[in-house]
C-alpha positions in Angstrom: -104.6 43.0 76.4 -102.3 40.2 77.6 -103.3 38.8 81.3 -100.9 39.0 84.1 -99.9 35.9 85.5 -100.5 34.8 88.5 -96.7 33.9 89.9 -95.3 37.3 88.8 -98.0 38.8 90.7 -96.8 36.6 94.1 -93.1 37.2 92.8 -93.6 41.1 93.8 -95.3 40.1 96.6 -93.0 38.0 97.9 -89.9 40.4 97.2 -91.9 43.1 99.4 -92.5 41.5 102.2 -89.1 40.1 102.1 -88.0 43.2 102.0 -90.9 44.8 104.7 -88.9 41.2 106.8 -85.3 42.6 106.5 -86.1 46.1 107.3 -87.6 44.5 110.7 -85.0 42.1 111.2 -82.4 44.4 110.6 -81.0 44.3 114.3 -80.1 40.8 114.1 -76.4 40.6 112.5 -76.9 37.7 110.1 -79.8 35.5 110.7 -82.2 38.9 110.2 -81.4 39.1 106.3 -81.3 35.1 105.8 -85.0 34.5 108.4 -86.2 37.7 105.8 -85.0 35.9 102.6 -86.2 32.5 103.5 -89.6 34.0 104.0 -89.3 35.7 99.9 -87.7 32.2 99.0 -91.2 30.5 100.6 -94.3 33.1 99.4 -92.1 33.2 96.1 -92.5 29.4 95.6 -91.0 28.1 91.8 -87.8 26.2 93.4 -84.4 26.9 94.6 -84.1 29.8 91.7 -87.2 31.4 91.7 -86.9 31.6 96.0 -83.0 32.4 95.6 -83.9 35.7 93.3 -86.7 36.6 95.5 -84.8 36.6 98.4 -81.9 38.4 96.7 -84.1 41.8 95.4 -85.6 41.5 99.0 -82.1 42.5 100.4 -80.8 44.8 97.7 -83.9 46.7 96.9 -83.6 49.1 100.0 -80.0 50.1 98.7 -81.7 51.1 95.1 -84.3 53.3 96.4 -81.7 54.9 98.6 -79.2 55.0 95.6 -82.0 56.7 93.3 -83.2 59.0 96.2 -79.3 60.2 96.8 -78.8 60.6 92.8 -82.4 62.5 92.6 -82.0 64.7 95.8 -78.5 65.7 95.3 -79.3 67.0 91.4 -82.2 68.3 92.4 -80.2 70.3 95.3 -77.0 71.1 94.0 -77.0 70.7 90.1 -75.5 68.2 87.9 -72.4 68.2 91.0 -74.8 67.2 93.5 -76.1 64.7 90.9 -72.7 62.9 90.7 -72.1 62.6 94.4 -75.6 61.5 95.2 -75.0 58.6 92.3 -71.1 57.8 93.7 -72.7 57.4 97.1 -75.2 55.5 96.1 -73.3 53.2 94.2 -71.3 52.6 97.5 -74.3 52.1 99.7 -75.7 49.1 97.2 -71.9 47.6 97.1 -72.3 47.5 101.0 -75.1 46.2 101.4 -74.3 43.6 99.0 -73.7 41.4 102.0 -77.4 41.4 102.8 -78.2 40.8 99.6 -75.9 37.4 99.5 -77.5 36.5 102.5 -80.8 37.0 101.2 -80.1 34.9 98.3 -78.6 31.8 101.2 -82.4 32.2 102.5 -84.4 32.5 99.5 -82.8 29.5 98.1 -83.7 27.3 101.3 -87.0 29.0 101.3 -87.6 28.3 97.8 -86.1 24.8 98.0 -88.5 24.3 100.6 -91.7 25.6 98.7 -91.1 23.8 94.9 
């Protein structure tokens, strides 16, 4: 059984409670999503890359869980027709909040430049 190593371990971690971050910070136009990135980019640690990738699932994660919810709801509701708007919906919703995710990215590579 292969061991699980410690930085992919902090790597999840870190991409939650960047997340948990943005979903508080939400309420502040632009420096919510970059102050909730920065902190993924800093408990992610590994450089500008490692921070920068943390910070970005931290802002687009949300958006996939609402995509897959839409997609599963609306099939489960309303059939394979339901199934297809739920996804097309969802698809929209993560190209919207794309911008969060960018500015997630901005914070997670200071953070992560920061925290080497």
């Amino acid at each position: 059984m292969a061991k699980k190593k410690k930085g992919a371990v902090s790597f999840v971690i870190a991409v939650v409670v960047g997340f948990v971050a943005m979903v508080m910070l939400h309420f502040i136009p632009i420096l919510g999503p970059i102050l909730a990135g920065f902190a993924a980019g800093i408990l992610a640690g590994g450089g500008v890359e490692r921070g920068a990738s943390a910070g970005f699932l931290s802002g687009i994660i949300g958006a996939l869980l609402a995509a897959g919810l839409l997609a599963g709801a609306g099939g489960l509701l309303w059939g394979w027709r339901g199934g297809l708007i739920g996804t097309a919906i969802g698809v929209i919703l993560i190209a919207a909040s794309l911008i969060y995710a960018i500015l997630g990215l901005i914070g997670g590579a200071v953070g992560g430049l920061l925290n080497p």
